[in-house]
Residue, then its C-alpha position, 0 to 999 in steps of 0.5 A: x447234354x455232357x458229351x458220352x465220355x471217351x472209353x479207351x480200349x485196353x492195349x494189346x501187350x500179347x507181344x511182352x510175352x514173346x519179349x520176356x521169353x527172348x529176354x530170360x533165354x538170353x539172359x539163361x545164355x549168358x549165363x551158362x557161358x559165364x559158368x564155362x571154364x572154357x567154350x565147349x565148341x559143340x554144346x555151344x552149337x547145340x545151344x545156339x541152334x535152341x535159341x535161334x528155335x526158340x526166338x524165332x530163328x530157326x530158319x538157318x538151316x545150316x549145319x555145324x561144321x562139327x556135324x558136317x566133318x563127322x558125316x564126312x569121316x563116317x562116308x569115308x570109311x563107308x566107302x572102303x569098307x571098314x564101317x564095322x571097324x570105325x565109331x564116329x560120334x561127337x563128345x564134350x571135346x568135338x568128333x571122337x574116331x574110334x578105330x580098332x588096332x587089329x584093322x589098322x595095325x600089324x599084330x604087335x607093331x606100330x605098322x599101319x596097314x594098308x587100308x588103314x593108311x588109305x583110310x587116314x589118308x582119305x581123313x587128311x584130305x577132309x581135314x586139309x580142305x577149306x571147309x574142315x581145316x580149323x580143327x585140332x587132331x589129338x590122337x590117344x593109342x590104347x590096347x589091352x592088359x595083356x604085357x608085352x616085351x620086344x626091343x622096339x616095345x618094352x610094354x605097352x606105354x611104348x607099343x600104344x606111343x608108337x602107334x598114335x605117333x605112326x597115325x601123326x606122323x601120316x597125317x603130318x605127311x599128308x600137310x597136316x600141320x605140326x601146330x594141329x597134332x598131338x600124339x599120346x600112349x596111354x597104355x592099357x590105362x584107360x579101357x573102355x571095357x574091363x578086360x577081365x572077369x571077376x576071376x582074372x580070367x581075361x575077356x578076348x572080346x573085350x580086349x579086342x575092343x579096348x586095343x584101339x586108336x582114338x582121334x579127337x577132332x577139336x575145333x579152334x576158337x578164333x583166335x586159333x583160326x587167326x594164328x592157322x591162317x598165319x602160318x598158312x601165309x608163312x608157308x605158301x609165301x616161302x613156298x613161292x620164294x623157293x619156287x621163284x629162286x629154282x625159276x631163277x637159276x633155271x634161267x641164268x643156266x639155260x643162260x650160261x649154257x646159250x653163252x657158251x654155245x655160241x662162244x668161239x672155238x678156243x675162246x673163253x665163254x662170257x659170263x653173263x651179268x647176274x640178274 
């Protein structure tokens, strides 16, 4: 009697699906990357975090760092009260801060006021840190239609130059480095809102909100970290050079000094040896 013939049980491929889907999201990945003119630094985040949801990462917790700075500028303007004159999102370049001129500037002048000052200030200090000093500060000042014309500001190209530049040139105050900054006047050129009706009659509340200064907040590739470390080295090297020739010549004076004390009367003091 034939022995009863062997029944093979089917495979469990279950598995090829979640192995297909990871294969086709990458695949999808890496071809949007090769569609970027350039890497767009927060939607590759947001991608990234898809991904990693979506192949059985998403365990990482961790937030962007992009994320992470925009809370933070938000807390900082929170906590002196001017919220109600401070937008903080994030668009295609990185984190916008938008900032109306009338909290931040004198009326017709690129003086920054003082809570404005103690607010930028307060943003330096975040974006000096360990955690947030790989960006890029590009600052865009704005105001509305209406003309001006004072020695100091011909127009308005030169009043919005002049106040982008005010905010940099604090921010650079506060060790920001040139390599980060840009400033921009742009003038009545770019409103966010029309500044008049269809009669040309003009719209104050309008103006006001497109009299403004406007902060991106871009974060560096890593070639661009690379080149700020650098810097950041070259800085505090020559910064520890100064501080050993000023100790240097603190001694040799503390040195001619004993010297000369203990010379004798009439007698010329020696000179001591040079270190």
């Amino acid at each position: 009697m034939p022995p009863p013939s062997l029944t093979e049980e089917p495979e469990d491929e279950e598995w090829l699906a979640t192995y297909a889907d990871a294969i086709t999201l990458l695949m999808a990945f890496f071809v949007m990357l090769l569609n970027f003119s350039k890497i767009d630094l927060p939607m590759f985040d947001a991608a990234m975090a898809g991904i990693k949801n979506e192949i059985g990462m998403g365990k990482d917790t961790s937030v962007p760092v992009s994320q992470e700075v925009q809370a933070a500028v938000e807390t900082a303007a929170f906590e002196m009260n001017m919220e109600q004159v401070v937008e903080v999102y994030k668009d295609e370049k990185g984190v916008v801060i938008n900032m109306a001129s009338k909290s931040f500037f004198k009326p017709g002048t690129a003086i920054i006021t003082d809570d404005g000052v103690q607010l930028i200030m307060s943003w330096a200090g975040l974006l000096t840190s360990d955690k947030f000093k790989y960006f890029y500060v590009e600052v865009a000042g704005h105001t509305d239609d209406d003309p001006i014309h004072t020695k100091q500001f011909p127009s308005n190209w030169e009043l919005s130059g002049g106040r982008a530049s005010a905010v940099v040139r604090l921010l650079e105050s506060q060790s920001l480095l040139p390599f980060q900054l840009k400033s921009v006047g742009l003038g009545a050129s770019h409103p966010k809102v029309p500044n008049r009706d269809p009669q040309g009659n003009p719209i104050k509340a309008n103006q006001e909100k497109n009299r403004r200064i406007v902060i991106h907040l871009i974060q560096m590739l890593p070639a661009e970290k690379s080149e700020l470390d650098d810097i950041l080295l070259e800085i505090r090297l020559a910064e520890e050079e100064r501080r050993r020739a000023a100790e240097d010549e603190a001694r040799r004076k503390a040195v001619q000094e004993a010297v000369g004390q203990v010379a004798p009367a009439g007698a010329p003091a020696a000179t001591p040896a040079q270190p």
